[in-house]
Backbone as a ProteinNet text record, in pm:
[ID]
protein_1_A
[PRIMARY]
XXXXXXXXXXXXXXXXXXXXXXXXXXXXXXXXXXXXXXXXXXXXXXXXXXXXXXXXXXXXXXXXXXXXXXXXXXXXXXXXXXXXXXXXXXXXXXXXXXXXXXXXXXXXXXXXXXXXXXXXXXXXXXXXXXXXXXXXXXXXXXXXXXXXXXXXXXXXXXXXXXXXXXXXXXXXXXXXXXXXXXXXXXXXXXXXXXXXXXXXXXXXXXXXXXXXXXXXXXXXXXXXXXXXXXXXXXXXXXXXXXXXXXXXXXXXXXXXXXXXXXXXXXXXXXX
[TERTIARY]
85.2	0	88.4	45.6	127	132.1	179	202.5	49.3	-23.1	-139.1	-243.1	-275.5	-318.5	-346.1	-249.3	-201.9	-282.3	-255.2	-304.8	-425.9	-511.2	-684.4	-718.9	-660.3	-733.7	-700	-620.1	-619.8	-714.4	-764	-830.4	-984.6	-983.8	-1159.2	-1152.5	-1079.6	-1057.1	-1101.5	-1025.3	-1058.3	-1175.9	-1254.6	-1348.6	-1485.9	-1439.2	-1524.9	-1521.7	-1435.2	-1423.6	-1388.2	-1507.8	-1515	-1482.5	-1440.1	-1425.3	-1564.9	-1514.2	-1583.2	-1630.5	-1583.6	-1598.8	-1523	-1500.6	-1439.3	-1366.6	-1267.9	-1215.7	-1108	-1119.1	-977.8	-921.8	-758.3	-648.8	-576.1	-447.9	-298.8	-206.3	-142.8	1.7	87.6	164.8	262.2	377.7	377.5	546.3	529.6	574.8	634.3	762.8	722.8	832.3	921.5	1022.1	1144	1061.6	965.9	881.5	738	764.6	652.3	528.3	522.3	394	382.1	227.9	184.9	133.2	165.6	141.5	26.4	-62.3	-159.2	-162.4	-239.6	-277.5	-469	-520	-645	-746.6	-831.5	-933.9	-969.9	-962	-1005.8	-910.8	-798.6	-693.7	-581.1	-478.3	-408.5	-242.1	-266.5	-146.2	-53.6	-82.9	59.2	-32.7	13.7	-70.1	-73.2	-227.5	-293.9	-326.7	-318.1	-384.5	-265	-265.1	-150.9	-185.3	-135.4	-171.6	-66.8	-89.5	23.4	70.4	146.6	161.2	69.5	20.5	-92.6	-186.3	-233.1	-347.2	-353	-234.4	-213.1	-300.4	-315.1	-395.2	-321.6	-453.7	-425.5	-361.1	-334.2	-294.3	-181	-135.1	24.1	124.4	247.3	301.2	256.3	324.2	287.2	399.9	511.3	556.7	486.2	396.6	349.9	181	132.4	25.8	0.7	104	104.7	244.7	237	284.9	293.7	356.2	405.1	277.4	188.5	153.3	26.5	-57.7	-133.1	-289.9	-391.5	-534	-554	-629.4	-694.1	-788.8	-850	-1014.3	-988.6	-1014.7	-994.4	-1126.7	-1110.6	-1191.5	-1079.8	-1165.6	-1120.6	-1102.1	-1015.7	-1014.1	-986.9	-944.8	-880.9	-879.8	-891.1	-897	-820.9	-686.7	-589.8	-590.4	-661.4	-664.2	-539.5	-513.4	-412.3	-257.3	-262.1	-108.8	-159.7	-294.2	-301.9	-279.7	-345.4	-329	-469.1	-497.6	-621.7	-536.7	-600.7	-553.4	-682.6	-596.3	-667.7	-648.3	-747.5	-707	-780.3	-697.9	-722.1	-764.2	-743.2	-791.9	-974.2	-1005.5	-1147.2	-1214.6	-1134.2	-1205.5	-1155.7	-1066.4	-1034.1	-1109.8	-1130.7	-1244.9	-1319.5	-1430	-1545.1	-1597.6	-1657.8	-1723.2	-1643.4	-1581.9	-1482.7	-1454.7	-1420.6	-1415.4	-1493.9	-1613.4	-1732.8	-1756.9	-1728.6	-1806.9	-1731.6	-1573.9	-1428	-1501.2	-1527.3	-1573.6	-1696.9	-1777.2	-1906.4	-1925.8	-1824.3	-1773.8	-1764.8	-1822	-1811.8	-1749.8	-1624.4	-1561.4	-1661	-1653.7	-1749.6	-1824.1	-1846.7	-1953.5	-1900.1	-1997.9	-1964.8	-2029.8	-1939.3	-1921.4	-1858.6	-1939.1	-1905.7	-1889.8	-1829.8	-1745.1	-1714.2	-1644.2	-1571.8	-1425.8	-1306.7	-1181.4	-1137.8	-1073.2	-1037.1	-894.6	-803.9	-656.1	-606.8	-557	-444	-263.5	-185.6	-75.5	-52.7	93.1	198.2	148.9	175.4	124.6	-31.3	-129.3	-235.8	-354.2	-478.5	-578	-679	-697.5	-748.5	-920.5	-1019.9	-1176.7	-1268.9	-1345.3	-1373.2	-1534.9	-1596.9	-1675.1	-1813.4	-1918.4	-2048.6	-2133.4	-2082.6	-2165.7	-2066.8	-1909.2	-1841.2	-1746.7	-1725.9	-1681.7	-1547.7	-1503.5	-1439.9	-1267.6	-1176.3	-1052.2	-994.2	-902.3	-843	-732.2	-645	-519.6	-577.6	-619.1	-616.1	-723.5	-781.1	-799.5	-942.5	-909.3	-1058.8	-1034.8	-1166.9	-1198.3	-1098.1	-1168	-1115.4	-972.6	-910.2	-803.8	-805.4	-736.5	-711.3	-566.2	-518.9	-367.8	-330.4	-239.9	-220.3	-259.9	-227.9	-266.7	-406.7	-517.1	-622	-712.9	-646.7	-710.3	-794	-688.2	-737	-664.8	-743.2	-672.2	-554.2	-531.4	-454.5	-331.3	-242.5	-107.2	-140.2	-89.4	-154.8	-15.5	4	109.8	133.6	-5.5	-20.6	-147.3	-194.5	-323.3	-401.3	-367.5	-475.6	-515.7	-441.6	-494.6	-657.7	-650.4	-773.3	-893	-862.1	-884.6	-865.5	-974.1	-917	-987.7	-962.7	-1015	-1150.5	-1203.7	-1389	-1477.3	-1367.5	-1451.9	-1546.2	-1667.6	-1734.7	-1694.8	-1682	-1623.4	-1692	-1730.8	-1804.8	-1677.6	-1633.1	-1560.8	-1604.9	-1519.7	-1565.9	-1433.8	-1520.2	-1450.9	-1347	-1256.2	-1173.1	-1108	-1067.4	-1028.3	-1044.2	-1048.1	-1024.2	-915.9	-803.8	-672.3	-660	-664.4	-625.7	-548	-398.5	-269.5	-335.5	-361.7	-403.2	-550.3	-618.5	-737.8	-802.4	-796	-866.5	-927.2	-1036.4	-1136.4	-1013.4	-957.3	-897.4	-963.1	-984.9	-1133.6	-1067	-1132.1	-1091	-1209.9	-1152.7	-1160.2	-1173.9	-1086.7	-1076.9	-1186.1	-1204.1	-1308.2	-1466.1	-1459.9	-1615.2	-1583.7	-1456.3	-1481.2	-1433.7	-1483.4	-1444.6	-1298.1	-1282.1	-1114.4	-1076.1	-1007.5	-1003.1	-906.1	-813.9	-742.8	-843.6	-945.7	-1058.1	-1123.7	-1154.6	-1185.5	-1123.4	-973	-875.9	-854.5	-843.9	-827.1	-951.3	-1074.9	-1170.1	-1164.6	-1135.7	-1137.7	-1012.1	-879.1	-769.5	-723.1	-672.5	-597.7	-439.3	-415.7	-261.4	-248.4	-189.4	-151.7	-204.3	-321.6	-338.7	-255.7	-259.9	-189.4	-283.3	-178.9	-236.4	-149.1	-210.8	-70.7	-107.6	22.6	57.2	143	176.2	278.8	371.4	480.2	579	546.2	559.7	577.2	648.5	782.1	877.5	980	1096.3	1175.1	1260.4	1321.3	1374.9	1493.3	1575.4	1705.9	1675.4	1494.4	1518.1	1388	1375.5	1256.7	1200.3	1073.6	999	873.6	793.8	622.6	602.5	450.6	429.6	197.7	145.8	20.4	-31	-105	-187.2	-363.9	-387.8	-511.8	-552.7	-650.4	-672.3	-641.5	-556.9	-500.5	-430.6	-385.5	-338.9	-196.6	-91.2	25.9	98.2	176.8	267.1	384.7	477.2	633	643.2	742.3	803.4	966.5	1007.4	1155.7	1252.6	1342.5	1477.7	1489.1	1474	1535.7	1453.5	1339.1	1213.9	1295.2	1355.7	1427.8	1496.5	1500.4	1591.3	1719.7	1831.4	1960.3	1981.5	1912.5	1961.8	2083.3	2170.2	2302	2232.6	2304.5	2196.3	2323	2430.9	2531.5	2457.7	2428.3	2419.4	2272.9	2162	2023	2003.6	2102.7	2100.9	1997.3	1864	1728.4	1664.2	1631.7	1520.9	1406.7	1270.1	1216.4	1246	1153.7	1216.1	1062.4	1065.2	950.1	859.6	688	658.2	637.2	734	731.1	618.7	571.9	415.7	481.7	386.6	482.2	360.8	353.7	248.5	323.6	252.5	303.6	225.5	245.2	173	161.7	38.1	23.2	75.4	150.4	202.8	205.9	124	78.6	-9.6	-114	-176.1	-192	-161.3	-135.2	-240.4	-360.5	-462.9	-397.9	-356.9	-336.2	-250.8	-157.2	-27.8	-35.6	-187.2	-226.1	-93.3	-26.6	68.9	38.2	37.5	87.7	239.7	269.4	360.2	362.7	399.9	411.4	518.3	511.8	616.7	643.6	731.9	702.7	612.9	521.1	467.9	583.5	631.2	681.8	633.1
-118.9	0	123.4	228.3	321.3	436.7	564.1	589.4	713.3	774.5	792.7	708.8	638.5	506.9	464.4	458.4	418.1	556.8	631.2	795.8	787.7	779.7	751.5	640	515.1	440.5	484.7	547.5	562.8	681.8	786.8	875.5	775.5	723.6	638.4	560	510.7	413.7	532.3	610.9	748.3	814	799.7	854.3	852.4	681.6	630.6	644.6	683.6	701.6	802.1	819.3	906.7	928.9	1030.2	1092.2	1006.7	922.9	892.5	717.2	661.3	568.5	422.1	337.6	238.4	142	139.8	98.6	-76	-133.9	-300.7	-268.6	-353.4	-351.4	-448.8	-427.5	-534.1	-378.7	-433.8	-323.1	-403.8	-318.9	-311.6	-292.4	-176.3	-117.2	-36.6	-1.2	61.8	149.1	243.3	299.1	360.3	430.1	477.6	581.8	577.8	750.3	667.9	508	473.9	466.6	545.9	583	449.8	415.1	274.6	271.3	215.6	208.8	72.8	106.8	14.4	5.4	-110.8	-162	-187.8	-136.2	-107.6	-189.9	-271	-351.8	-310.2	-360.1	-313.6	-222.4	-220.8	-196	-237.3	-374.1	-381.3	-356.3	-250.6	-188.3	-141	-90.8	-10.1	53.4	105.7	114.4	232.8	279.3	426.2	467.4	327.8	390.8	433	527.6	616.5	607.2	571.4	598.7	652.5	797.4	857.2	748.1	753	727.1	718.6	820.6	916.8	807.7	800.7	702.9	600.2	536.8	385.8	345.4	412.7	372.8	424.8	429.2	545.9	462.4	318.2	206.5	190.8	192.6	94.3	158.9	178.9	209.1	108.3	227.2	207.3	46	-24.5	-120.5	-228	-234.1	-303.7	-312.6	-235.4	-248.7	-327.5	-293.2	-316.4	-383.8	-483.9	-543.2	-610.7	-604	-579.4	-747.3	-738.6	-891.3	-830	-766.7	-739.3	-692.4	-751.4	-691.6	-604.8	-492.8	-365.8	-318.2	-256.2	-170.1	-30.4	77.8	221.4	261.8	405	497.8	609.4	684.8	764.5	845.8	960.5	1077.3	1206.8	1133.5	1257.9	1218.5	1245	1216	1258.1	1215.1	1338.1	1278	1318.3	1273.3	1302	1438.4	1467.2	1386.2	1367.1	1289	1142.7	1089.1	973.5	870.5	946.7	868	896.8	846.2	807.4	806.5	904.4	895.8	795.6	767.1	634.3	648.4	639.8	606	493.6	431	262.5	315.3	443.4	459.4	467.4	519	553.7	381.2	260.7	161.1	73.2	114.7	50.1	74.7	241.1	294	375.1	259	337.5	433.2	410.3	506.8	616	590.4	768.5	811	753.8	836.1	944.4	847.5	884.4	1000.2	1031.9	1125.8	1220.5	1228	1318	1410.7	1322	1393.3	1475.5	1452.5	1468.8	1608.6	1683	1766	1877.9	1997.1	2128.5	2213.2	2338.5	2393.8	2514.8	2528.2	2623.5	2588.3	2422	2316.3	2321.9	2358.1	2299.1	2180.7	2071.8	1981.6	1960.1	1887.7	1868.1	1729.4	1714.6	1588.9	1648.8	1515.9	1508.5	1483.8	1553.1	1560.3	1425.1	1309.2	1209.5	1192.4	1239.3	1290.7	1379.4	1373	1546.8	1498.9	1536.3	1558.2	1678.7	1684.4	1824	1832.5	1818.3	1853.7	1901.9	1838.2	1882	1777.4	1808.5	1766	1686.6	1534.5	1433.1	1465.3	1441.9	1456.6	1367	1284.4	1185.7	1256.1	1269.8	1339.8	1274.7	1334.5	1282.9	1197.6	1260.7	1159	1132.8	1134.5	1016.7	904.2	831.9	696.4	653.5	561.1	554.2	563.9	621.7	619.1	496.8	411.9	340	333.3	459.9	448	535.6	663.1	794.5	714.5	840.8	841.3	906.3	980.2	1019.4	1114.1	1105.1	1154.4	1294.8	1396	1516.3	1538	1676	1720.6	1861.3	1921.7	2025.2	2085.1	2136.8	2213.8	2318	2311.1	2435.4	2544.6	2548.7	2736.4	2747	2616	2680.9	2641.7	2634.1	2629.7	2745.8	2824.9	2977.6	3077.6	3204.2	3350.2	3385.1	3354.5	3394.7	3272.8	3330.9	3237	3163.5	3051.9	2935.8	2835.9	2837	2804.1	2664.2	2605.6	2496.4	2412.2	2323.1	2283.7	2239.5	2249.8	2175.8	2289.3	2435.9	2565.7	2598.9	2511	2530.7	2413.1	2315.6	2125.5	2102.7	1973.8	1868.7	1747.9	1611.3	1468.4	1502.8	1425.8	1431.9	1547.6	1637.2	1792.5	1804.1	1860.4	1835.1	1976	1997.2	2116.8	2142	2257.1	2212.6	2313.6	2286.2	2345.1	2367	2455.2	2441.5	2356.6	2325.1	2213.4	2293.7	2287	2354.3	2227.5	2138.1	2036.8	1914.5	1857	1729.7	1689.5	1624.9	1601.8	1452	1415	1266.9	1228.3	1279.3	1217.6	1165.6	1209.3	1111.1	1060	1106.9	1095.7	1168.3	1290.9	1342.2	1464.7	1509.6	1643.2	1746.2	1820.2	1917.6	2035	2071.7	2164.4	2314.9	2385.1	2541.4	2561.9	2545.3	2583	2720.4	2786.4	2942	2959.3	2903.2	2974.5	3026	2988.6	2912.1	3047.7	3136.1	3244.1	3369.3	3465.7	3624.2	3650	3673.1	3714.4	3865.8	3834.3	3969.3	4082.5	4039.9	4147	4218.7	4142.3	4213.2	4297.4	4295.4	4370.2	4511.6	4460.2	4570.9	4698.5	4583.2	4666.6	4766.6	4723.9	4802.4	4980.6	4937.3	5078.2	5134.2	5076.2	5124.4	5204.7	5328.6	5390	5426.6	5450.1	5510.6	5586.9	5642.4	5770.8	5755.6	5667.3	5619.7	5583.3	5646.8	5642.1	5527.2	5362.4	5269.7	5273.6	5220.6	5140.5	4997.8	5006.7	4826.7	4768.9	4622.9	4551.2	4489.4	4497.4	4410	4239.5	4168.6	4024.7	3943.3	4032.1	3963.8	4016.4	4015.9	4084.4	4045.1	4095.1	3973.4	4066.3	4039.1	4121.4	4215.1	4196.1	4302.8	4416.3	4385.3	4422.5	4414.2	4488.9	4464.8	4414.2	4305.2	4305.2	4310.4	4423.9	4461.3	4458	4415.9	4355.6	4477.6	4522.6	4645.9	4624.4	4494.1	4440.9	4323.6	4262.9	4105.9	4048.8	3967.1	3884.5	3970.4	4077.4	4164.1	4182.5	4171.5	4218.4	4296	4391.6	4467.6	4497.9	4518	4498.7	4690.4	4717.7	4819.4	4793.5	4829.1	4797.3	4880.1	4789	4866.9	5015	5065	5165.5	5285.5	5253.3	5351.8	5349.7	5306.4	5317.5	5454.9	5580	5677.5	5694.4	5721.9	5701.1	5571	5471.9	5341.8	5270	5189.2	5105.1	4969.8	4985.4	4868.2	4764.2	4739.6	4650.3	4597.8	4645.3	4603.3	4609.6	4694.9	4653.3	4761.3	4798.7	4942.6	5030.5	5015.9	5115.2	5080.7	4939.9	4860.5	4816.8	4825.4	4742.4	4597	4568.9	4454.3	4383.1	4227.3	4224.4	4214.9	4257.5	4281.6	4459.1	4523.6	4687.9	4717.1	4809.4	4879.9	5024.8	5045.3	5151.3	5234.8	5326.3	5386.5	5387.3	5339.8	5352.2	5410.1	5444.5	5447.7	5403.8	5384.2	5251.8	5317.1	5274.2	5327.6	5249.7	5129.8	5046.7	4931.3	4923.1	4803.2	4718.1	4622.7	4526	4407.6	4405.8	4339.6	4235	4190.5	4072.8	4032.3	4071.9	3978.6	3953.5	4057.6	4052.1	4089.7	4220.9	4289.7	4406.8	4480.2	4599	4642.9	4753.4	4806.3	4897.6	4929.8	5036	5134	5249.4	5312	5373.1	5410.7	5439.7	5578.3	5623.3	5765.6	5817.2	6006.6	6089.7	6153
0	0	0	-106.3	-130.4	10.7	37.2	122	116.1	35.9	1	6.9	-27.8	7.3	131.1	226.4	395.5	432.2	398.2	466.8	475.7	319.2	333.5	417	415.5	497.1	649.1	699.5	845.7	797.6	757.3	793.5	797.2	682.5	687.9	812.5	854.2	1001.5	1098.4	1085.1	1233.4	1214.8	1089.3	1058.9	1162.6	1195.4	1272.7	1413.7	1460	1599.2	1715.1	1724.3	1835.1	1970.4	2033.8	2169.3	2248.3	2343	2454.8	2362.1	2297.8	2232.8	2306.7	2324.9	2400.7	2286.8	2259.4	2199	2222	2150.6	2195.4	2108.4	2153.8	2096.8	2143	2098.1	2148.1	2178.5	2280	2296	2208.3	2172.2	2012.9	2086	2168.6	2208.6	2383.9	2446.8	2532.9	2516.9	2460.7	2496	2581.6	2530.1	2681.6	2728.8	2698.3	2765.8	2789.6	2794.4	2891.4	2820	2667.9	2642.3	2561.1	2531.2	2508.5	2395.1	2266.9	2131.2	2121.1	2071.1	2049.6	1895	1853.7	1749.6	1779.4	1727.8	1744.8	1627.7	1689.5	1666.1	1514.4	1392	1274.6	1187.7	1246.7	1181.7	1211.6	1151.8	1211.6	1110.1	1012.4	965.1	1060.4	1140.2	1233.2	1325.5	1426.1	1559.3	1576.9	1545.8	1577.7	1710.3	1820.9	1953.5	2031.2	2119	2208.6	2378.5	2411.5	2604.1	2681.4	2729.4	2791.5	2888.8	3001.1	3095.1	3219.9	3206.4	3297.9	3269.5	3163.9	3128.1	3159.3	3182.6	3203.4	3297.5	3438.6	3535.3	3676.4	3731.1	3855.3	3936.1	3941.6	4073.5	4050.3	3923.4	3881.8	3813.6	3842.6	3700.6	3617.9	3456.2	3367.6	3303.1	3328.7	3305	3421.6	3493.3	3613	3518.1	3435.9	3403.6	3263.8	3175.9	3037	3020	2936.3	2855.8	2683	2600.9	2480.7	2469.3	2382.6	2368.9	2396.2	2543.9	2606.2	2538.6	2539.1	2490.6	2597.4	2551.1	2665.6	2596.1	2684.8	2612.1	2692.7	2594	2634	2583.6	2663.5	2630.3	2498.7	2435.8	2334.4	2387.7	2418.7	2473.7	2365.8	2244.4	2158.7	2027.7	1923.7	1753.5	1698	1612.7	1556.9	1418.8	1287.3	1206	1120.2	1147.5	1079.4	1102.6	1266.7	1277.5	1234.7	1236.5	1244.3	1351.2	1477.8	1641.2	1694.6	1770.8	1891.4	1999.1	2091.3	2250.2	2322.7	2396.3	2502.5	2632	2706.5	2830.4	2928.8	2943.7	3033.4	3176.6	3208.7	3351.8	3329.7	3226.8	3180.4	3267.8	3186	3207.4	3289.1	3347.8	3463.6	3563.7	3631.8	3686.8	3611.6	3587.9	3480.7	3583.7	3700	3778.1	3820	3915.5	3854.9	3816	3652.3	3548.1	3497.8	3465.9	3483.7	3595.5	3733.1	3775.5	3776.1	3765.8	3759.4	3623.2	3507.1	3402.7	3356.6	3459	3438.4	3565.5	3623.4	3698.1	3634.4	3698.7	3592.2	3701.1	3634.3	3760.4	3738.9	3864.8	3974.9	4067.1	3994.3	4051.8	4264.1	4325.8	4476.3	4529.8	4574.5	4618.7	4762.9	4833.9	4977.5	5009.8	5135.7	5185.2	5285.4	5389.9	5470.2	5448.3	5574.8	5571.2	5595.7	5468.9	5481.6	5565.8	5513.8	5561.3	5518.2	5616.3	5625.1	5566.1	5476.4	5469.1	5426	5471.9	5408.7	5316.6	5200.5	5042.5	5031.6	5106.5	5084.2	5158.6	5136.7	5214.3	5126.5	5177.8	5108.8	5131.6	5048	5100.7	5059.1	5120.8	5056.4	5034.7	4897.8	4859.4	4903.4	4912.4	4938.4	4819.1	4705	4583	4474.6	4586.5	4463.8	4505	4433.3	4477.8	4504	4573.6	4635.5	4529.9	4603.7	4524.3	4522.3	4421.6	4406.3	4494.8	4503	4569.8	4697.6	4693.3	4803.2	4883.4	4996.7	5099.2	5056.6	4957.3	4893.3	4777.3	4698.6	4566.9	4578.5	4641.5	4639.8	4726	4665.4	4714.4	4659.7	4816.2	4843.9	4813.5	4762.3	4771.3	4881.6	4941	5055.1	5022.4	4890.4	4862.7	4832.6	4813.8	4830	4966.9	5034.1	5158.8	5246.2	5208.3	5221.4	5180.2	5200	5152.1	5272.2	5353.4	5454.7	5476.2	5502.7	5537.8	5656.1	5640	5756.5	5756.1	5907.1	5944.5	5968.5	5988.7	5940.6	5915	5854.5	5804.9	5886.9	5988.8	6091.3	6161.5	6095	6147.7	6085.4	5985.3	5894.9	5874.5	5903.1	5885	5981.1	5983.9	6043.3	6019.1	6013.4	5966	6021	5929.8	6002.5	5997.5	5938.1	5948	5791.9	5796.3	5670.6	5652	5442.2	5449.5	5256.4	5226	5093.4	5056.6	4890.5	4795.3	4708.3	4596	4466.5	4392.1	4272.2	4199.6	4070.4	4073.8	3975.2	3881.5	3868.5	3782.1	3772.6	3687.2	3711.1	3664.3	3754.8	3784.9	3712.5	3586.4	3534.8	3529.3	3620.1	3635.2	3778.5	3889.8	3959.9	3982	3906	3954.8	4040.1	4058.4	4146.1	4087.7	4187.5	4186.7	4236.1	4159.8	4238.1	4332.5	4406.2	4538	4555.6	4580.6	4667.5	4783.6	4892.7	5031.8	5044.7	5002.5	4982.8	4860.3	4807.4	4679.6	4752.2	4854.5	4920.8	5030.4	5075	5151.8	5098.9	5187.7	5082.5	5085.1	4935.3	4935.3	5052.8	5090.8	5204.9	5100.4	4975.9	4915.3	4853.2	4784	4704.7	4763	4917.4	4967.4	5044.5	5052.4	5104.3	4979.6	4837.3	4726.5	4707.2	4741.1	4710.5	4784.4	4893.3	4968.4	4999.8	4973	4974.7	4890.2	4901.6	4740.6	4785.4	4686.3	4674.2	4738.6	4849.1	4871.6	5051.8	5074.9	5223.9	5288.1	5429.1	5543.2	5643	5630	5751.3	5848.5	5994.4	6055.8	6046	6066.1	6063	6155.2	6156.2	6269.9	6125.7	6198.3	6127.5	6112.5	6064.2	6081.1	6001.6	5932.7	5856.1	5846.8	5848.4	5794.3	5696	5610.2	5442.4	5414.3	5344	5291.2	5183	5123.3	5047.8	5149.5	5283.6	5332.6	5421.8	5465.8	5565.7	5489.1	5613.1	5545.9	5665.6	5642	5718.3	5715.4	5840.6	5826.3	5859.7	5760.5	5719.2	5761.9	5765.4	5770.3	5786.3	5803.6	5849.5	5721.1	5716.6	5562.7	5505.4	5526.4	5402.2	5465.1	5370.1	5420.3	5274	5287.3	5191	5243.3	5102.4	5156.4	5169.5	5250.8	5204.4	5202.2	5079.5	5020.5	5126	5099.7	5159.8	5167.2	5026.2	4935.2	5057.5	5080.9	5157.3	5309.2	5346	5457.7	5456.1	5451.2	5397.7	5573.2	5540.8	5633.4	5650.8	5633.3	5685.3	5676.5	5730	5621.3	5568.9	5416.5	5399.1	5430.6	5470.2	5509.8	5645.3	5744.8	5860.9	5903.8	5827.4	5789.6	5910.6	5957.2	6116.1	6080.5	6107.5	6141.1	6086	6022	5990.1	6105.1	6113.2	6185.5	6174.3	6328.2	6355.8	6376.7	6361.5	6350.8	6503.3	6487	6594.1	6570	6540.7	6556.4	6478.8	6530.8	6457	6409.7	6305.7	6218.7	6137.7	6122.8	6012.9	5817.5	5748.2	5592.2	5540.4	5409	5297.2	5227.8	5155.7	5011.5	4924.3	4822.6	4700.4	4594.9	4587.6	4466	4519.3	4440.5	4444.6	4364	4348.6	4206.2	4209	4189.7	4182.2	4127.8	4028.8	3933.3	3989.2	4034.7	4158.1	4326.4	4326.5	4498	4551.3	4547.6	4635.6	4689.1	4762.6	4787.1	4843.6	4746.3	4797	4894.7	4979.9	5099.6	5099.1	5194.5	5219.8	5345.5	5451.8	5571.4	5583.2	5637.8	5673.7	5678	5631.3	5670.2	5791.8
[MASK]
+++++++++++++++++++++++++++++++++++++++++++++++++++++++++++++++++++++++++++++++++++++++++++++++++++++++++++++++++++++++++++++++++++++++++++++++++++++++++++++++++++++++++++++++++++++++++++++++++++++++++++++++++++++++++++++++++++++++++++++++++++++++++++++++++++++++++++++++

């Protein structure tokens, strides 16, 4: 078969198959990048089906799951007529039901559960109307940074196991399987609100609660903190940091930028 020829029939082959379609095959190859070459049911010229890694399945690596020889049934996730590949993913049908409800998830959507476990990295939740995780502790997860708008020194400042807690749903995470959640989405941003009535040129006080080599930060408001730079120090040495606050010291500033899109303020000391 000429190399035109080979081209039309993989496009009439892909013609047929659609996103969310379940597809059999044989694995063909593994490659050094893990990713899984299929040979797909009704065509067996050279192998159109693809499975990242990710796809392989949420329980196993991907050499622990698949092997060169191997029949599997996927879901379709992607159509590329032009390269001439089908994306697959074996997690679809390995867990049809979480697949199923991970996908069927819209972000903004709020969803509630209870606090399954707590680690460093983040906070496990086992959801009220979804099913049970393969590997975790539960469907949903939390990231530190969206736990809340305020710095938290540690997660059990905010959590704790057993605690019921509703989020909103921002992703669905198909490297591990999970609902990615915001904790913080669900309370009022306190910058949005500092930004609203704050302007340039206002005189706050504040307490110190940092001090850094290029700086002070200094807490202007409940959640709100802004730096004022070295440079605003006027007589200071900047070798020996001699007439910097220290933290703890309360100080009057002025706002001199508010940067909505980076959530900063800059400060400066009152004259």
């Amino acid at each position: 078969m000429g190399a035109a020829a080979d081209d039309r029939a993989v496009r009439e082959f892909l013609a047929g198959i659609h996103v969310g379609d379940i597809c059999g095959g044989a694995v063909v190859e593994v490659t050094r990048s893990r990713e899984v070459m299929v040979t797909l049911d009704g065509f067996s010229a050279r192998p159109l089906g693809t499975v990242r890694p990710a796809d392989v399945s949420w329980r196993w690596k991907t050499a622990e799951a698949v092997e060169v020889g191997r029949r599997i049934t996927a879901e379709v996730v992607a159509v590329d007529p032009d390269g001439g590949r089908v994306r697959l993913a074996m997690t679809a049908t390995e867990n049809p039901e979480l697949w199923a409800f991970l996908t069927s998830r819209q972000p903004g959507e709020v969803l509630s559960g209870t606090v399954a476990a707590i680690e460093r990295f983040g906070v496990f939740v086992s959801l009220d109307d979804g099913p049970d995780h393969p590997v975790f502790p539960g469907v949903g997860f939390i990231t530190i940074p969206e736990l809340s708008w305020r710095h938290i020194d540690a997660v059990s400042d905010v959590v704790r196991v057993g605690q019921r807690v509703s989020c909103e749903f921002l992703q669905f995470d198909d490297w591990n399987g999970e609902a990615r959640l915001s904790l913080r989405a669900m309370q009022p941003d306190p910058f949005a609100t500092f930004a609203e009535g704050a302007t340039v040129g206002r005189t706050l006080h504040g307490q110190v609660t940092k001090v850094v080599p290029f700086g002070v930060f200094v807490r202007v408001a409940d959640g709100i903190e802004g730096l004022v730079h070295l440079r605003e120090f006027a007589g200071m040495s900047v070798e020996t940091a001699e007439g910097i606050p220290q933290v703890g010291d309360e100080l009057n500033v002025v706002v001199t930028e508010i940067d909505r899109e980076r959530r900063r303020v800059a400060l400066s000391p009152a004259r």
